[in-house]
KEBALUM-711676 format. One record per residue (C-alpha): x, y, z; residue in one letter. Coordinates in steps of 0.25 Angstrom, whole numbers, plus 2048, in hexadecimal, padded with zeros to 3 digits. Example, Ala and Ser with C-alpha at 12.3 -4.5 7.8 and 13.67 -1.06 7.14 Angstrom:
KEBALUM-711676
8317EE81Fa/8377FC81Ds/
***
This chain:
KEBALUM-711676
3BA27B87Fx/3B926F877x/3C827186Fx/3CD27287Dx/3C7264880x/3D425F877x/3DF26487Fx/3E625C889x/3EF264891x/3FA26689Bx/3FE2718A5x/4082768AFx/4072738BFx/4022698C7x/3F52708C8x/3EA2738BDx/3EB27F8B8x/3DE2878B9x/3DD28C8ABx/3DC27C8A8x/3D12788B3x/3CB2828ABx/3CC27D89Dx/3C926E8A2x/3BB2738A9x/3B827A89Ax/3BC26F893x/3C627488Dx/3D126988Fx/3CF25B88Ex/3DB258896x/3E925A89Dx/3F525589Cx/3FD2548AAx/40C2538A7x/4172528B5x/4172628B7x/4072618BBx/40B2548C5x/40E2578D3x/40A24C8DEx/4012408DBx/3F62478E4x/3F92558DBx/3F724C8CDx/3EA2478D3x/3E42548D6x/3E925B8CAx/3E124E8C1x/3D52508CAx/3D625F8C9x/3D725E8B9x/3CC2528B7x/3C225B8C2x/3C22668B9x/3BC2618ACx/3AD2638AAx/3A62588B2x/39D2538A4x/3AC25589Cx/3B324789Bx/3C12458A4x/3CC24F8A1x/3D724889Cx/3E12478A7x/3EF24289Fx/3FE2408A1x/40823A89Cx/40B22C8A4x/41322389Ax/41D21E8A5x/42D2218A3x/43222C89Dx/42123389Bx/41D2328ABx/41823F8B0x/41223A8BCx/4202338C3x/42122F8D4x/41922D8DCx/4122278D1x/41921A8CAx/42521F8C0x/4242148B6x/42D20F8ABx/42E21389Cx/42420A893x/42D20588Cx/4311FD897x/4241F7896x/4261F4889x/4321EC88Cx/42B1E3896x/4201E088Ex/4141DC896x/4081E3892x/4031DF89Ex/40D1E78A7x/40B1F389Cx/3FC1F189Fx/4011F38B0x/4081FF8ADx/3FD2078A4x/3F42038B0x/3FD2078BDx/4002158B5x/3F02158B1x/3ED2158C2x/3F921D8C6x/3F222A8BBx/3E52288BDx/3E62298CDx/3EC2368C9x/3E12398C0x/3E72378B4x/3DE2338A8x/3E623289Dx/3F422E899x/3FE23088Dx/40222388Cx/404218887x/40F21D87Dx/40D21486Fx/41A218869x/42320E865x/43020F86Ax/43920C85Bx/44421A85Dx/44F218866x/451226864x/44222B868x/444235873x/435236877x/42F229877x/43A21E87Ax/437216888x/42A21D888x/42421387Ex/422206881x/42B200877x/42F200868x/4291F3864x/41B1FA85Dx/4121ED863x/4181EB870x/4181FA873x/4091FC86Fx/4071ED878x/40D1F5883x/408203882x/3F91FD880x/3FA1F488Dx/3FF201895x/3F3208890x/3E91FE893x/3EE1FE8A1x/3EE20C8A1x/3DE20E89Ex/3DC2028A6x/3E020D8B2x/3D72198ABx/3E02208A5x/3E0222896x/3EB21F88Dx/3F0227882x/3F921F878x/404229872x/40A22D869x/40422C85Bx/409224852x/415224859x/42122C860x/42A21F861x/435221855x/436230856x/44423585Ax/43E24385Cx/43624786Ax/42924E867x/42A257872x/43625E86Cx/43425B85Dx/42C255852x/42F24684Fx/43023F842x/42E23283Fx/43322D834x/42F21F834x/427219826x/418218828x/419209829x/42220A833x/41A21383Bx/40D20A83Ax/4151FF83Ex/41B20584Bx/417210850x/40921084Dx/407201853x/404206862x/3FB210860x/3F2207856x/3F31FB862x/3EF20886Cx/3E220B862x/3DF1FD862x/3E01FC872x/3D7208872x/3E0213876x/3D8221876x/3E222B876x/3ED22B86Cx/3FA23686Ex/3FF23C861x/40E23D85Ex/415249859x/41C24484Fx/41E242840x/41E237838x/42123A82Ax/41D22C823x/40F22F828x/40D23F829x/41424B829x/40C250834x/41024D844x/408244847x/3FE24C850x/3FD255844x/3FA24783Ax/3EC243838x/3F223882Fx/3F623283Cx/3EA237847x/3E023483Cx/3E322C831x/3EB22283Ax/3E9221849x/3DA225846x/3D721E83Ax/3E2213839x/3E220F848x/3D5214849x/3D721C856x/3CA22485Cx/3CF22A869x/3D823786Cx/3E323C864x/3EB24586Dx/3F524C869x/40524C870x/408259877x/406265870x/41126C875x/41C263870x/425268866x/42225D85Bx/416265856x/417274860x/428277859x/41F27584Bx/41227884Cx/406281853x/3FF27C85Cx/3F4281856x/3F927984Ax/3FB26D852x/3EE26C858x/3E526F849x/3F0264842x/3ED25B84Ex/3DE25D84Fx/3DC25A841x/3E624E840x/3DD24784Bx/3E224C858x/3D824C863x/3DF252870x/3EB25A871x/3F525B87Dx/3FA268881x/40326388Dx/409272892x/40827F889x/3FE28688Fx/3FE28D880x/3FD282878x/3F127C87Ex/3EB28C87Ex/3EE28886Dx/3E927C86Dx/3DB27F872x/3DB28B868x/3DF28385Cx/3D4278862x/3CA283863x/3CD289856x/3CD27A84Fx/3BD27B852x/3BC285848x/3C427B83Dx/3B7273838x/3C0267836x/3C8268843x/3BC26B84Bx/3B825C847x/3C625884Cx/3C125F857x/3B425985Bx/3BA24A856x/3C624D861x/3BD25486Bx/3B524886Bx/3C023D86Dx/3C7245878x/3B924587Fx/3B723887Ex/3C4234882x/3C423D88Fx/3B5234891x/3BF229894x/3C722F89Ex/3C522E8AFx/3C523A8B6x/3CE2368C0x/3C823D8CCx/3C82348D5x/3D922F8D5x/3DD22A8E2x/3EB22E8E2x/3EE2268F0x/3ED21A8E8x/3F921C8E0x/4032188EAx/3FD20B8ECx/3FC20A8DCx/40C20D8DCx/4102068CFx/41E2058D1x/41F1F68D2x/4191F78C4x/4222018BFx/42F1F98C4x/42A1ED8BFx/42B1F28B0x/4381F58B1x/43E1E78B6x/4421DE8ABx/
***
């Protein structure tokens, strides 16, 4: 039960599968992931949240109820909600406190729904013209103005109640490679890499950030290990650098950076022990069966049960932070509509 608590999962259709109702009333996952083939009408996304959060234990913390909502290109939830702009173009008007409007608006619109948590702000810093993953999505490729702006989103975001997650570690900005498809290499000196791309995620642990994405991606002048797989990077540095003390969670399990290379048996011991505390399995039915297993079987591993209990104990506490979001009044949306906002960042 308890290694179950470190998944955070996604599934097909628009309404909960019964198998997972049944996990989340075990305890046997601390969260889902709701991706646009789960999101039908704004009354179905409600109920589907509501379903989700009323089937935890009623002495359990909130279930994690997450999305990705970045804005631009990484919108699952569109119309009749507000579509809103790349970040980037955030980053190009530079007003933190029209960054700070934005996190907001999107904070109310998800957390009407019943959302508690969102993948965003992305930390990367924009440096590769030739990055086909990250680009527009960040919110520039200046490393102080793009941590100014990602930080001001994420305060408006929480100030709505919904978490932020700052992804993704220690940066996917100068990688010509999609992670999705294939494995990344970075082959920037270790100066350079402090210098750029680790500057926004150091500003986001200063601001108090509490859940931190890992990247995929390898970065030679540092480790040999993708970073996921890197306790050089999860411990030595964001941990004991930056001194970091909330949830490492890992990028998706299923994308080919790290499934094409490695088990996911593999993946899920390398990432336990480098210092990952949750683990996002967003469709394969089978690989979130072999995550739990290799979770379950890391309890027998004297050193990675303690990797276990120390990550049982962040995701809990971090799930004590959430709102349940029960009580959404979806008929407010329409008055909240956004789109002023929305247009406004777009006018030059």
């Amino acid at each position: 039960m308890r290694a179950g608590l470190l998944l955070i999962v996604g599934f097909e259709g628009k309404v909960a599968p019964p198998d997972l109702l049944e996990k989340i009333a075990a305890g046997e996952v601390g969260g889902v992931i709701l991706f646009a083939r789960n999101l039908g009408t704004l009354e179905e996304i409600a109920t589907l949240t509501r379903t989700l959060q009323q089937a935890t234990p009623k002495d359990a913390p909130p279930l994690i109820v997450s999305v990705d909502q970045e804005g631009g290109r990484v919108q699952r939830i569109r119309a009749p909600l507000t579509v809103w702009p790349a970040m980037v173009r955030l980053g190009e008007r530079n007003d933190v406190a029209l960054t700070e409007s934005v996190g907001q608006a999107m904070g109310r619109e998800l957390a009407a729904l019943g959302f508690n948590l969102n993948y965003a702000p992305v930390l990367d810093v924009h440096t590769n013209p030739q990055n086909p993953v990250i680009g527009d999505r960040a919110f520039g490729s200046d490393e102080k103005a793009a941590a100014t702006q990602a930080l001001a989103y994420f305060r408006g975001l929480e100030s709505a109640g919904v978490r932020g997650c700052g992804k993704h570690f220690p940066g996917h900005g100068d990688t010509e490679t999609d992670s999705h498809l294939d494995l990344p290499v970075v082959r920037a000196d270790a100066a350079h890499l402090r210098r750029i791309e680790l500057t926004p995620f150091a500003e986001a642990v200063r601001a108090g950030v509490q859940m931190i994405m890992t990247a995929h991606v390898v970065y030679p002048a540092i480790d040999s290990q993708p970073a996921t797989h890197s306790s050089i990077w999860l411990t030595d540095i964001l941990r004991k650098e930056l001194g970091f003390s909330g949830v490492v969670v890992s990028d998706d399990l299923d994308m080919k950076a790290l499934s094409d290379r490695f088990s996911v048996e593999e993946t899920v011991r390398k990432s336990l022990a480098a210092g990952v505390d949750a683990f996002l399995a967003c469709r394969n039915p089978d690989t979130q069966a072999q995550a739990e297993q290799a979770l379950d079987a890391a309890e027998k591993n004297p050193a990675l049960n303690e990797k276990l209990n120390r990550a049982t104990e962040r995701l809990l506490a971090f799930r004590h932070t959430l709102r349940r979001n029960l009580d959404g009044d979806i008929s407010q949306l329409p008055r909240n509509d956004f789109a002023a906002l929305a247009k406004h960042i777009v006018v030059t």
